[in-house]
C-alpha positions as CSV (number, residue, x, y, z in Angstrom):
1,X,0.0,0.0,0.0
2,X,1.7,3.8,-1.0
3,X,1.9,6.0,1.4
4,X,0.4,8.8,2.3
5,X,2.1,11.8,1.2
6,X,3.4,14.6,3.7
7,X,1.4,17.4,2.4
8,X,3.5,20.5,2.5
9,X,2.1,23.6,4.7
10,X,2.3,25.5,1.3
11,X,0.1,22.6,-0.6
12,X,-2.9,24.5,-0.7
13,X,-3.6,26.3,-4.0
14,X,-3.7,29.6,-2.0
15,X,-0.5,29.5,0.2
16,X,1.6,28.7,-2.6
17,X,0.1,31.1,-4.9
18,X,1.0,33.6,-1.7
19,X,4.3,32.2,-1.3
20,X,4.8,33.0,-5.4
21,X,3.7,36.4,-5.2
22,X,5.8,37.0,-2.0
23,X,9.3,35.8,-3.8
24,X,8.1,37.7,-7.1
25,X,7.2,40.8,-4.8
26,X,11.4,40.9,-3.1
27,X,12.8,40.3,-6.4
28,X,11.4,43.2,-8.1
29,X,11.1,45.6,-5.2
30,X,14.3,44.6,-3.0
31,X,15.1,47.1,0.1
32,X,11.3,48.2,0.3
33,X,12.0,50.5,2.8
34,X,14.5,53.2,4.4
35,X,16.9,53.1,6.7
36,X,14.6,55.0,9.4
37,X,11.9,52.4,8.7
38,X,11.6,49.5,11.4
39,X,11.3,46.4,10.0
40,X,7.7,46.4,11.4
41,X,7.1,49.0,8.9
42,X,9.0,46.9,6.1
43,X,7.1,44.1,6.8
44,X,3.6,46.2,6.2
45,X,5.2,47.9,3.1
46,X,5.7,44.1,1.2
47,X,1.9,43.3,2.3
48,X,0.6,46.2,0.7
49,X,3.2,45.6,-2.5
50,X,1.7,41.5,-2.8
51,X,-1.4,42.7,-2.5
52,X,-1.0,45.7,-5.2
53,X,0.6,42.4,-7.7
54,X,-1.7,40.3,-6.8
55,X,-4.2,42.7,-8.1
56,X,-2.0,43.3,-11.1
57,X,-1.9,39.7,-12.0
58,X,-5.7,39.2,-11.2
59,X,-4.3,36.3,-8.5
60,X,-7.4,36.0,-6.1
61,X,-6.2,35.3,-2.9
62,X,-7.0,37.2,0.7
63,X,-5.0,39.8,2.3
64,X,-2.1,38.2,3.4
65,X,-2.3,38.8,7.4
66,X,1.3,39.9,8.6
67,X,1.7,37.2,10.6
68,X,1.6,34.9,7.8
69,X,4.1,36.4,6.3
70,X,6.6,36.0,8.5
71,X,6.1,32.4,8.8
72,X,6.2,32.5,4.8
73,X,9.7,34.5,5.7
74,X,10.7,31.8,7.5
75,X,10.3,29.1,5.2
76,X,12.6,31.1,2.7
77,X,15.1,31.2,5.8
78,X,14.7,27.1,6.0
79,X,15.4,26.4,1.9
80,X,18.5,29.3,2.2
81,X,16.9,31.4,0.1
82,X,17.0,34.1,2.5
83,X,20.0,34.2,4.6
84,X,19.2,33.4,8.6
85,X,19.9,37.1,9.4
86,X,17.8,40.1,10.0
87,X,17.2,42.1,7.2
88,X,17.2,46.1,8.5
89,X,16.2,47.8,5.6
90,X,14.4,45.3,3.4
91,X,14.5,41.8,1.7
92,X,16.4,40.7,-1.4
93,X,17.8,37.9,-2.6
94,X,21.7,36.9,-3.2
95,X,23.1,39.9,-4.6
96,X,19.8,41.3,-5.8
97,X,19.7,44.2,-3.7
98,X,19.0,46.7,-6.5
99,X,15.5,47.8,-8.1
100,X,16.2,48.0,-12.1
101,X,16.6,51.9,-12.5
102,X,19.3,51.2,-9.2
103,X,20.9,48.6,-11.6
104,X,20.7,50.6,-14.8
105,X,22.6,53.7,-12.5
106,X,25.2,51.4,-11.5
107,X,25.9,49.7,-14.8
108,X,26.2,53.1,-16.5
109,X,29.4,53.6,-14.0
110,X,30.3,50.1,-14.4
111,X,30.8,51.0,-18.3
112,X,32.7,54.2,-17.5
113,X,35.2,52.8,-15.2
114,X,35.6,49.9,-17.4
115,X,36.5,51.8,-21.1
116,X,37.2,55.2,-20.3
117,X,39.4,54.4,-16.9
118,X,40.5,51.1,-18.0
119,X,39.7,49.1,-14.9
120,X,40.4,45.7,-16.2
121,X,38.2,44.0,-13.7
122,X,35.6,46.8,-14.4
123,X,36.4,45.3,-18.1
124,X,35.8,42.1,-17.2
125,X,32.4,42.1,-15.3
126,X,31.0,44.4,-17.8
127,X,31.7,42.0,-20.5
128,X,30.0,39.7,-18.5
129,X,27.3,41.3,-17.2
130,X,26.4,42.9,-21.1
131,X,26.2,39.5,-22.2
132,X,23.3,37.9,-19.3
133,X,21.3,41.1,-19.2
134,X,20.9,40.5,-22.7
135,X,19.2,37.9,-22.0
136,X,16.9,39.5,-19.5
137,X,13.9,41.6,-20.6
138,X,15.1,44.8,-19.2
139,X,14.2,46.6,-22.4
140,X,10.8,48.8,-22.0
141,X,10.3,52.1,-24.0
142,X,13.8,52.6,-23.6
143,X,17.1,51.0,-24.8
144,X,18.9,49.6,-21.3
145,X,22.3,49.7,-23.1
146,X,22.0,53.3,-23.8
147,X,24.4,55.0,-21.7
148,X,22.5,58.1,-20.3
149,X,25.4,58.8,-17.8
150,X,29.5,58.6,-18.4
151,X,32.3,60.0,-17.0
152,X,34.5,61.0,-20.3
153,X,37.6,60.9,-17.9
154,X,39.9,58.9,-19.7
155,X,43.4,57.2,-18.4
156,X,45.9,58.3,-20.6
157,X,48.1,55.3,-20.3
158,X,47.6,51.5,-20.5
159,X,45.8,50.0,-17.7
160,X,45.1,46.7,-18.8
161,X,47.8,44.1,-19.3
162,X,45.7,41.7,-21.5
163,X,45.2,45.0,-24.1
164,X,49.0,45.7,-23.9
165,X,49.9,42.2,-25.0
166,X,47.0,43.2,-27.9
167,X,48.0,45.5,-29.2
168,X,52.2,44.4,-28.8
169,X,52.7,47.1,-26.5
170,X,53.7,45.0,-23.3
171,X,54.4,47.9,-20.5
172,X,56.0,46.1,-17.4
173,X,54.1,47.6,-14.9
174,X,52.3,47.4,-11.6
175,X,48.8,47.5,-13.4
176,X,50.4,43.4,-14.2
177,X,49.7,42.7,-10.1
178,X,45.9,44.4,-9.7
179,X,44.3,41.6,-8.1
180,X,46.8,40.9,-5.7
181,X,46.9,44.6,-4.8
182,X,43.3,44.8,-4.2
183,X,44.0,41.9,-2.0
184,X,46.6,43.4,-0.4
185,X,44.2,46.3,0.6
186,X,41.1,44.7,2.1
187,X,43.6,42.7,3.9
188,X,46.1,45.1,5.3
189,X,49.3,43.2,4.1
190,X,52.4,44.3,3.8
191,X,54.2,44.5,0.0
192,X,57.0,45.2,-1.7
193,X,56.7,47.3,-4.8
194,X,59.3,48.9,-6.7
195,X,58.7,53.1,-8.3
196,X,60.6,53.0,-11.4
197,X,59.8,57.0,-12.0
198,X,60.1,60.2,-9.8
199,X,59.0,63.1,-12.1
200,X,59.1,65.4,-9.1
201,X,62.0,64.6,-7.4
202,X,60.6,63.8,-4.2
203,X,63.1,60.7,-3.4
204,X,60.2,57.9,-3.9
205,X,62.3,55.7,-6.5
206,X,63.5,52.5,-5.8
207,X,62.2,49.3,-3.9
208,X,59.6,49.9,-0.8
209,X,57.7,47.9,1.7
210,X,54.5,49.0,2.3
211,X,51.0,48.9,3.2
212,X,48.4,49.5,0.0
213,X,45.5,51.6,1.2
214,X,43.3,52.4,-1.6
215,X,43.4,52.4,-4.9
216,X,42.1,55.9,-7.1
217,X,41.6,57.2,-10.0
218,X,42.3,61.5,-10.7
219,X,42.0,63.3,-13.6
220,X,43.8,60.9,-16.2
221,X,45.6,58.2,-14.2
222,X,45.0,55.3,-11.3
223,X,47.1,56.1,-8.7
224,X,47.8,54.1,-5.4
225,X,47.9,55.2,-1.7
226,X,50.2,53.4,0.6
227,X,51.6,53.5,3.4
228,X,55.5,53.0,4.3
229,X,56.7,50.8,6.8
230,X,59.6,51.8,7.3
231,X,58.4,55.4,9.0
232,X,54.5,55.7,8.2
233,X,54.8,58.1,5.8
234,X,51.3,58.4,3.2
235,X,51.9,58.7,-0.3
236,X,50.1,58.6,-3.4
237,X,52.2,57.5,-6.7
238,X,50.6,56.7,-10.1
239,X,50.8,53.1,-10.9
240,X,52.4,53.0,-14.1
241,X,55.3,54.7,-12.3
242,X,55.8,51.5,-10.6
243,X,57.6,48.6,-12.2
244,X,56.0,44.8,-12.6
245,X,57.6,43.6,-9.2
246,X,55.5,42.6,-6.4
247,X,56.5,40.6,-3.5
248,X,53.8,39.6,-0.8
249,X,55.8,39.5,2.2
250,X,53.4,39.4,5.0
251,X,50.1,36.9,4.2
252,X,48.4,37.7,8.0
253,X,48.3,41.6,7.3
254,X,46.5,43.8,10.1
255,X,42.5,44.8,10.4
256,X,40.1,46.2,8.9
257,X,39.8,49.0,11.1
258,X,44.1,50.2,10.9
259,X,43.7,50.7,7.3
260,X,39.9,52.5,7.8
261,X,42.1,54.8,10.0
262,X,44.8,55.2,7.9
263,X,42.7,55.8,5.0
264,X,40.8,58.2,7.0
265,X,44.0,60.2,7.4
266,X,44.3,60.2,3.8
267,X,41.1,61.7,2.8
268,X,41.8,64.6,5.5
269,X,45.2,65.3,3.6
270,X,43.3,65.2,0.8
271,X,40.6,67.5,1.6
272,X,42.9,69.8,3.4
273,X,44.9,69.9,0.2
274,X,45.1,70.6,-3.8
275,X,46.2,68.1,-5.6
276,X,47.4,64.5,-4.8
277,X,50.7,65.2,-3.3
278,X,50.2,64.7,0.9
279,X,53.9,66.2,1.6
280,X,56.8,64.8,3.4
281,X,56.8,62.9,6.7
282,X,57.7,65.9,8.7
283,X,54.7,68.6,7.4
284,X,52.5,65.3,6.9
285,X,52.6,64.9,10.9
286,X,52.1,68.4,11.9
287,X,48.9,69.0,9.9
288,X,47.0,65.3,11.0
289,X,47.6,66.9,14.2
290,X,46.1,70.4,13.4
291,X,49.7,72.1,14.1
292,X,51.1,73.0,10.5
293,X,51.1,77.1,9.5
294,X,49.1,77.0,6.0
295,X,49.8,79.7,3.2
296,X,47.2,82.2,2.8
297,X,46.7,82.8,-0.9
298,X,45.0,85.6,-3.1
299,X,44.3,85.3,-6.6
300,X,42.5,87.2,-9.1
301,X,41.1,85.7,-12.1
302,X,40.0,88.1,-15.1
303,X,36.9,88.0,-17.7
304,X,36.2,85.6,-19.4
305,X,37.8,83.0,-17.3
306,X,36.0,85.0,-13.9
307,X,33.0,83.6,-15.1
308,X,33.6,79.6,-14.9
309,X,35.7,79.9,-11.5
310,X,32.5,81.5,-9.9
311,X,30.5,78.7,-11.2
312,X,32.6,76.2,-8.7
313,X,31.1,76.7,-5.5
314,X,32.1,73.2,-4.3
315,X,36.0,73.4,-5.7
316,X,37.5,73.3,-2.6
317,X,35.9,73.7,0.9
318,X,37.9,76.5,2.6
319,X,37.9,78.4,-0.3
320,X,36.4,82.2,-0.3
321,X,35.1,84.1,-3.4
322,X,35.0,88.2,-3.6
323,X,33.4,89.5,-6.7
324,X,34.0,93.4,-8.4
325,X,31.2,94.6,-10.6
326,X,31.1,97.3,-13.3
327,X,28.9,100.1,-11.6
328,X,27.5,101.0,-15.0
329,X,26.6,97.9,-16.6
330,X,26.7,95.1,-13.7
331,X,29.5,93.1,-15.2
332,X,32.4,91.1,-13.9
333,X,35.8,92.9,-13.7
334,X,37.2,90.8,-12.0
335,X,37.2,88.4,-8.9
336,X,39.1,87.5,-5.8
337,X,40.1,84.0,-4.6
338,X,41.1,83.0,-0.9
339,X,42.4,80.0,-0.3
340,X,44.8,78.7,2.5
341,X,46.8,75.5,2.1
342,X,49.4,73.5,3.0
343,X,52.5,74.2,1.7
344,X,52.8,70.9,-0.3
345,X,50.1,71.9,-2.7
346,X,51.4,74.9,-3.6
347,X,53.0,73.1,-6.8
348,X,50.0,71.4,-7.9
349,X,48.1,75.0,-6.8
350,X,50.2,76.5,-9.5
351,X,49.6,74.1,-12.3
352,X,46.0,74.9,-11.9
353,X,46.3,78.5,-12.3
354,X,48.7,78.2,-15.3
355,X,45.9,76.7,-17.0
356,X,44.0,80.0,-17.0
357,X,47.1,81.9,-19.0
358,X,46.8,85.5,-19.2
359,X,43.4,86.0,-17.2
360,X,45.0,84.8,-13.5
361,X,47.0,87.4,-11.3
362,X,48.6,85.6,-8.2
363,X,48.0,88.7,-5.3
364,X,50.0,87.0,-2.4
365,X,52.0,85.4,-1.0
366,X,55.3,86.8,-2.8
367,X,56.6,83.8,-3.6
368,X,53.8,82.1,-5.4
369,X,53.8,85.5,-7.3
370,X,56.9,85.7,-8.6
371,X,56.8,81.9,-9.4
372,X,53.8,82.6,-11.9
373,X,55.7,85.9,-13.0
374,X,58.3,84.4,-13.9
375,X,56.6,81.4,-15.7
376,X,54.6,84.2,-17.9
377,X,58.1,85.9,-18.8
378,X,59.6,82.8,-19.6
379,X,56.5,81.4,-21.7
380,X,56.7,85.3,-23.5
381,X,60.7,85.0,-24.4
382,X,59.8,81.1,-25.3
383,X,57.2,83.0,-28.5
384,X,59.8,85.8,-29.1
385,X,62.6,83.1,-29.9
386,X,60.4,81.5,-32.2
387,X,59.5,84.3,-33.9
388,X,62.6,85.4,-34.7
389,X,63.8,82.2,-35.8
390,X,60.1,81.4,-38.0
């Protein structure tokens, strides 16, 4: 004689058509919720969500009571399709944890950092994602694929190894060792890398042990934060400045939190700063601990070029902007800009304002006058020597 089967608590017709609409409900509507929601007030939101699809796919079944769903809940905990944790702001599955205009978003910078900043892992899970959504019906009125935001920033050197050996242009470079380095990083080990370039003579050539912090991408190059072990000293050095060698010398590596902290340090420099260069060890010291004298800095920047600096409130956050108007007509003569920084962006501070040419007048201090004075009489006699020679 068979026998009897164990009927399942979702056998009925009803329950499972309830358990269906609840998994269809977290997969397109994952995170329902904020993060000042209580998961009292989740839970209501996905009831009122099943019961808007139910309606939308004429499904007949009651109200699910919240109770209910919890227990459904549970049974996704027991098959592992929801993890046996709490869920704070929301339910999702795997790595679903994005609604589609989240997704399109965050591909759209996926695509950016992959061709335009070269990220060869970027590369690589674009490729990979390009080729399953294709198979998804994300396309509605509009084309998915169409790439309504991109950063145009583009590396000006070559960041992935597999392209080098391409195109027969095989750069022996640290770009050769990325995933180890990201390793590295999460974990807090120690490395040994060796800087094959130092453009601005600041000693950092040769063969280092150090701690990778983050990895970052400025203007038109990656560039890698570290730490040095032999005296703590931050720096930040473009990675195709460093040569292929890479030497994992300590697997353990130290928390999470030491490199948070370090990294924290970093983004103060940073912030404090202009530019990427975080000084030497000496001034690097003195200003984490609020103790180094900064340079206070006028500029004045002329018509038309007045125009576009006004228009960056958000260029640096200690900045200060004065503006002198035409009494007759309201227009820009010029403007004033206040600035104070540490003395190791003053370099990168006057690249900026070369850019401007003949419509940027450093004020004070001295120095960083005469600096650009002299750049503007050298740049002159540069065009007279041509001129006589043409």
């Amino acid at each position: 004689m068979a026998k009897k089967p164990t009927l399942h608590p979702h056998s009925d017709l009803k329950s499972f058509q309830r358990l269906m609409l609840l998994i269809l409900t977290i997969i397109n509507h994952p995170n329902l919720g904020t993060e000042e929601d209580s998961n009292t007030n989740v839970i209501h939101q996905l009831q009122e969500k099943i019961i808007s699809i139910a309606q939308q796919y004429h499904i007949d079944i009651p109200p699910p009571a919240i109770a209910t769903l919890r227990k459904d809940l549970e049974t996704l905990r027991e098959y592992n399709i929801l993890e046996r944790r709490m869920y704070r702001w929301g339910y999702y599955f795997g790595t679903g944890v994005m609604t589609k205009p989240e997704f399109k978003t965050a591909f759209d910078a996926l695509e950016s950092m992959a061709n335009y900043q070269g990220d060869a892992t970027a590369k690589k899970i674009y490729q990979q994602l390009e080729k399953r959504i294709r198979g998804l019906e994300l396309k509605t009125k509009d084309d998915f694929f169409y790439p309504i935001k991109r950063n145009y920033n583009r590396a000006v050197n070559y960041t992935d190894p597999k392209e080098m050996i391409l195109k027969g242009n095989n750069q022996k470079t640290l770009y050769h060792h990325i995933p180890s380095l990201e390793e590295a990083i999460i974990k807090g080990q120690t490395i040994e890398i060796s800087r094959k370039k130092d453009f601005y003579n600041q000693g950092n050539i040769g063969i280092e042990i150090v701690i990778p912090i983050q990895l970052i991408y400025y203007n038109i190059a990656w560039y890698l934060v570290y730490e040095n072990c032999a005296n703590g000293h931050l720096i930040i050095g473009r990675l195709n400045r460093f040569s292929d060698y890479f030497q994992l010398l300590s697997p353990a590596g130290r928390n999470i939190q030491a490199q948070k902290e370090c990294l924290k340090n970093v983004e103060q420099l940073l912030t404090n700063g202009w530019g990427l260069n975080l000084g030497n060890l000496e001034e690097q010291q003195l200003e984490l601990k609020g103790k180094l004298t900064l340079e206070k800095i006028k500029v004045r920047f002329y018509p038309p070029i007045s125009n576009f600096i006004l228009e960056g409130d958000l260029r640096h956050s200690k900045q200060r902007i004065k503006v002198t108007k035409d009494n007759y007509n309201n227009q820009i003569l010029f403007l004033d800009y206040f600035i104070s920084l540490p003395p190791r962006s003053l370099n990168e501070f006057l690249f900026w304002l070369q850019s401007y040419g003949s419509c940027v007048e450093v004020i004070y201090p001295e120095d960083l006058r005469d600096r650009h004075k002299e750049g503007a009489i050298a740049l002159s006699q540069r065009y007279q020597k041509l001129d006589k020679t043409s």
